[in-house]
C-alpha positions, 0 to 999 in steps of 0.5 A: 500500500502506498504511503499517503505521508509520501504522496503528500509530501511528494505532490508538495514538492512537485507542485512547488517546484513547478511553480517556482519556474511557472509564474502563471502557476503561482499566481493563479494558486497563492494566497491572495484575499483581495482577489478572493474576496472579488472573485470567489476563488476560494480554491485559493485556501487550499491550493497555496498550502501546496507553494512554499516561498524557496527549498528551505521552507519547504524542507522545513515544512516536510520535514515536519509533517513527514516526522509527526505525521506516522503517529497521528495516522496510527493512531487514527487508523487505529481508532477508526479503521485504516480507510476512515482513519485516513480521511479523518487525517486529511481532514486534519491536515487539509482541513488545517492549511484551509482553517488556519488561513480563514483569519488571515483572508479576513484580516488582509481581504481589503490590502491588494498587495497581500499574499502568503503561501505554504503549508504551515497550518496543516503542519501545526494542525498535525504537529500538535495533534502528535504533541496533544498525543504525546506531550512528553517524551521518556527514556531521554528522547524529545525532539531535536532543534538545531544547534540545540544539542540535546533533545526538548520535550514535545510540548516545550518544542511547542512553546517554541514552535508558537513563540518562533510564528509570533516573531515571524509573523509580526516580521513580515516580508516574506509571503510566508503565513506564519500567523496560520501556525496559531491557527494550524495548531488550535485547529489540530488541538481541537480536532485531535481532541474530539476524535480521540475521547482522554487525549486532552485529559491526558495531554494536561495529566502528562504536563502537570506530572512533568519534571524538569 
């Protein structure tokens, strides 16, 4: 059976290097609220979770999604069986780059000159799915940040993954809609909770329990 995580990351690439040498492509797919708003083309939503502005933030974004999307499909397989398990993990991961950028089209729909691109709502909406699942990690692992040397736990990785968004996202300049990792995250909290009865229970039981 194919790997849907593969495919997904392998359609991303794709289309994203397409774009970078077709401009019509690009145009016609990025994130653009002023011509959403006149024209309709809600498509938009969806398809620029599928651009990234350069090879760093799409490496950046795969590779997220690519290390934290295993658990959550298993778990989700596990729970609803291999075929609805796999819709309800498009769910979160599409539904997340579509959800995370409705503020956004809301805030910017009136500024002709605003567009975003990427990826990043669906990111977080899995990442803190698999955060929300296992908020600590035991026997010394984590999750590895760079040039950080040693391993952080799941929900301090987090912590950072927002505060990092926060800073970018008032930065600007980059076409990149970091403002949809907030969203993203809320959105894969929220869902991953309704579909899993005792992950937020657990989620808070784990934290609280943690030492440092």
């Amino acid at each position: 059976m194919l790997n849907p995580v593969l495919i997904i990351i392998g359609l991303t690439v794709a289309i994203s290097a397409y774009a970078w040498s077709n401009r019509e492509v690009m145009a016609a797919w990025i994130m653009e609220p002023y011509v959403i708003a006149r024209t309709g083309q809600w498509y938009r939503l969806l398809t620029s979770g599928f651009l990234h502005a350069d090879w760093s933030h799409l490496l950046f974004n795969m590779f997220a999604f690519y290390s934290f999307s295993p658990v959550v499909l298993a778990t989700l397989a596990q729970g609803y069986g291999a075929g609805a398990g796999l819709g309800l993990f498009l769910l979160l991961y599409l539904g997340g780059i579509i959800v995370s950028d409705l503020p956004t089209y809301f805030r910017h729909c009136d500024e002709r000159d605003y567009r975003s691109l990427g990826a990043s709502g669906g990111v977080a909406a899995v990442l803190f799915a698999s955060i929300l699942l296992f908020p600590v990690s035991h026997n010394g692992g984590g999750i590895i940040i760079f040039p950080l040397p040693v391993p952080i736990q799941p929900f301090l990785f987090g912590l950072l993954y927002l505060a990092y968004s926060y800073y970018m996202g008032r930065r600007r300049g980059d076409n990149i809609n970091h403002d949809a990792h907030f969203y993203g995250a809320l959105y894969g909290v929220l869902l991953m909770a309704a579909l899993v009865p005792g992950a937020l229970p657990n989620f808070l039981q784990q934290v609280a329990s943690y030492r440092f």
